[in-house]
N, CA, C and O of each residue as an XYZ file, in Angstrom:
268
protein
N      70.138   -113.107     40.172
C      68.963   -112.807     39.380
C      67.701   -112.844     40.235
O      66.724   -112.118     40.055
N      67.813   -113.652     41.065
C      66.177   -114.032     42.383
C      66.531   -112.848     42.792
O      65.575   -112.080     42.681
N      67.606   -112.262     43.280
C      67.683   -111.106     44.320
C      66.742   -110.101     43.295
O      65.559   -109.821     43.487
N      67.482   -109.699     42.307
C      67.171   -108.623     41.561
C      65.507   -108.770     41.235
O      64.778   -107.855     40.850
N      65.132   -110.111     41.487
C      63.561   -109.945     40.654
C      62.606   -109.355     42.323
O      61.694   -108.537     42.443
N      63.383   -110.264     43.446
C      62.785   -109.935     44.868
C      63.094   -108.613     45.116
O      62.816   -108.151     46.223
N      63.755   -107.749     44.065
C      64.340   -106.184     44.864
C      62.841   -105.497     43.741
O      62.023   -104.624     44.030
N      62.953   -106.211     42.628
C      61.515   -105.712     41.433
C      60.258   -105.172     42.276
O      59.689   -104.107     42.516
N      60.144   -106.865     42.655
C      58.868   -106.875     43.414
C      58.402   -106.072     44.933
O      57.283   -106.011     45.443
N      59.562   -105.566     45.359
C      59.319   -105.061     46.633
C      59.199   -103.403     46.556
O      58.869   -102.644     47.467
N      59.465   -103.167     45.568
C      59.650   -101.890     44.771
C      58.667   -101.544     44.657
O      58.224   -100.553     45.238
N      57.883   -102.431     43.688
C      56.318   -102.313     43.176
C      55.235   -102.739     44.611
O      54.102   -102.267     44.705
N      55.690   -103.471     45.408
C      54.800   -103.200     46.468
C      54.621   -101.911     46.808
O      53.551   -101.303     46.763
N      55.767   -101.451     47.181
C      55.981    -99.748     47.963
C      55.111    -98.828     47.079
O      54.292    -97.978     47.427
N      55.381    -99.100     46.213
C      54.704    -98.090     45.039
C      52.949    -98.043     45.005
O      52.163    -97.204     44.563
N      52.770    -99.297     45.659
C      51.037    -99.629     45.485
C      51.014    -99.258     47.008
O      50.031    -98.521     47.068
N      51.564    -99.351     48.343
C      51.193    -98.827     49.474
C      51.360    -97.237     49.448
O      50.884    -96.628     50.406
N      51.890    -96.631     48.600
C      52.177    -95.157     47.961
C      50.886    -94.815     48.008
O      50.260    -94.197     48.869
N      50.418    -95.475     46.569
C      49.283    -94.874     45.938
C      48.120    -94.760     47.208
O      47.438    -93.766     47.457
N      48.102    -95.979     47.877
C      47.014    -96.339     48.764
C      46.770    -95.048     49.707
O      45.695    -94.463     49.838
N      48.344    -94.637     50.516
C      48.633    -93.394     51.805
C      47.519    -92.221     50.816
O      46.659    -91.469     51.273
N      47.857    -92.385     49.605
C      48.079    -90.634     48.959
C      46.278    -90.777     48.932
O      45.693    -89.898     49.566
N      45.584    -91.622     48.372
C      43.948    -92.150     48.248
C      43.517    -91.632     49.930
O      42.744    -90.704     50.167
N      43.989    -92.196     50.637
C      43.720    -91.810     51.787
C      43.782    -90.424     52.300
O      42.838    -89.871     52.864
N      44.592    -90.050     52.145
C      45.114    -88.343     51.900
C      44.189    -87.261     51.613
O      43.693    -86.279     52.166
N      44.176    -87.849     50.554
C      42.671    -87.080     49.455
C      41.748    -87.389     49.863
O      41.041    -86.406     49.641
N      40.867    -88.431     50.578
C      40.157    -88.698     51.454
C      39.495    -87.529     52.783
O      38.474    -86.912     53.084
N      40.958    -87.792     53.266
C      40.856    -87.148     54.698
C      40.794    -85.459     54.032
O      39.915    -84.757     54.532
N      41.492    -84.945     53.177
C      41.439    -83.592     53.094
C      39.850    -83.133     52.256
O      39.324    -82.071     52.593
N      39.329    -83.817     51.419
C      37.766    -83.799     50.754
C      36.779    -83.731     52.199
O      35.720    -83.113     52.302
N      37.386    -84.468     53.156
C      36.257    -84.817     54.531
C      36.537    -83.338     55.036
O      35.600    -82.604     55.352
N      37.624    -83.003     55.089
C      37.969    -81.591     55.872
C      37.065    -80.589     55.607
O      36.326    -80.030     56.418
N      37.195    -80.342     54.095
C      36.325    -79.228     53.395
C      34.730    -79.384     53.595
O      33.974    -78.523     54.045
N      34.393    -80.690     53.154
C      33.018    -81.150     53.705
C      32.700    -80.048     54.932
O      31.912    -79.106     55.018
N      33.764    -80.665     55.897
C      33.019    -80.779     57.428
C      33.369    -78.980     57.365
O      32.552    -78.347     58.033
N      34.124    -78.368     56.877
C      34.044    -77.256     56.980
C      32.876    -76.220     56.152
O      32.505    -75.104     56.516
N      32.560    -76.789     55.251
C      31.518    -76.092     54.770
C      30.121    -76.428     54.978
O      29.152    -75.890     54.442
N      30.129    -77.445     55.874
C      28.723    -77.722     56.898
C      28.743    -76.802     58.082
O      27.794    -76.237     58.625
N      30.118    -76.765     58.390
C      30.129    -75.654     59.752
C      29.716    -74.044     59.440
O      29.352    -73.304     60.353
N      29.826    -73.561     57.927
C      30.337    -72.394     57.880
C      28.587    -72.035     57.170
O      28.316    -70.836     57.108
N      27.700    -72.836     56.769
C      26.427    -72.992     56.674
C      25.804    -72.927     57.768
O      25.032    -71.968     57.756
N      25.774    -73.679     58.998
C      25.466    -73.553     59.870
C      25.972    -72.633     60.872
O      25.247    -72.490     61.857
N      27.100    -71.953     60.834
C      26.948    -71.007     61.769
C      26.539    -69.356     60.666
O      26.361    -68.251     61.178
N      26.493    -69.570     59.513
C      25.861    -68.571     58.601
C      24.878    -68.399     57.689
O      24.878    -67.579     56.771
N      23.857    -69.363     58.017
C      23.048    -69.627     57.534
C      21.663    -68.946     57.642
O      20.957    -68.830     56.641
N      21.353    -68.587     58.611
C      20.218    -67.674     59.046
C      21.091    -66.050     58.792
O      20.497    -64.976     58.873
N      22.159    -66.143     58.569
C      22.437    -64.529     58.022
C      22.212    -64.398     56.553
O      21.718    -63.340     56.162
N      22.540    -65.437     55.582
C      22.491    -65.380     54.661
C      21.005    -65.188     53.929
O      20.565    -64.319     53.177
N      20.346    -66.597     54.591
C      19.142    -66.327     54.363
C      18.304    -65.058     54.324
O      17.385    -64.925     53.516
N      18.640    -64.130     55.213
C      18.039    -62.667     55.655
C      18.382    -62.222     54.542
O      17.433    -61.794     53.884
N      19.673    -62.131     53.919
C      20.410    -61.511     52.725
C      19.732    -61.612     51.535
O      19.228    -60.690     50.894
N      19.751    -62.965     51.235
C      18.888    -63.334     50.109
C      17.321    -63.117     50.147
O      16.673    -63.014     49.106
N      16.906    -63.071     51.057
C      15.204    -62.962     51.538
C      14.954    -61.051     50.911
O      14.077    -60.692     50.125
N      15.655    -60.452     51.341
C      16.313    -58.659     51.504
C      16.529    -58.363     49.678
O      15.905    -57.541     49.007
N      17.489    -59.218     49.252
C      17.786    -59.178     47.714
C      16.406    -59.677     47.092
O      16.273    -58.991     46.079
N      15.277    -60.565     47.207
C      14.401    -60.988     46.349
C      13.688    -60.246     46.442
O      13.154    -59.887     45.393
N      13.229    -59.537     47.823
C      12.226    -58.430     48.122
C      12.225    -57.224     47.664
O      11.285    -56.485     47.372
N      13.979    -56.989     47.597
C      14.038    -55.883     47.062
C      13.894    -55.738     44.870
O      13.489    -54.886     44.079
N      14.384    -56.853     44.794
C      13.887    -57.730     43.229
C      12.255    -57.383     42.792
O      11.918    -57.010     41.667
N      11.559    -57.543     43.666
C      10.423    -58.019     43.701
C       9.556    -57.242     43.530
O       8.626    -57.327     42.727
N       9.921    -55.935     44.708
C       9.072    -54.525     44.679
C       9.567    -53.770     43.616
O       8.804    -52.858     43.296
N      10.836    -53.867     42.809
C      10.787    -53.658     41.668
C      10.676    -53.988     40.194
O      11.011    -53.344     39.200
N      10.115    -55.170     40.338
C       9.115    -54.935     38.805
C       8.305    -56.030     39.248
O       8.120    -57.059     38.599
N       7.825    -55.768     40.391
C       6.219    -55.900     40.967
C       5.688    -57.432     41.130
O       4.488    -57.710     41.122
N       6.684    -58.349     41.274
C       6.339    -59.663     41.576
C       6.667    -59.711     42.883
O       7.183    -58.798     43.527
N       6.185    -61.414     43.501
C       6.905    -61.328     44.973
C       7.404    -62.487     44.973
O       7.128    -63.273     44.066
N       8.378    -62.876     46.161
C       9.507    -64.079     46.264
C       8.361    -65.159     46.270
O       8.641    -66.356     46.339
């Protein structure tokens, strides 16, 4: 019966160092996207800007307001 309650408990450890890997996981892959969509701003960021600057102007001169 000790065995079976020490086989319980070691079970439910594994299961909580589980959860912990997978937290971590999700962690590291949320940081990924982060760091990738800081990169993809910064190396496109002054293009975009032109884009949007181009779209308001062109907004603008037609029905006569400005950005």
């Amino acid at each position: 019966m000790i065995d079976y309650l020490r086989m319980m408990i070691d079970a439910q450890k594994a299961k909580m160092d589980e959860r912990g890997a997978s937290a971590v996981e999700y962690g590291l892959l949320i940081a990924g996207i982060a760091a990738l969509i800081v990169a993809v701003v910064f190396l496109f960021g002054g293009a975009l800007s032109g884009i949007f600057s181009d779209t308001c102007n062109s907004i603008g001169a037609s029905s006569g307001q400005s950005c």
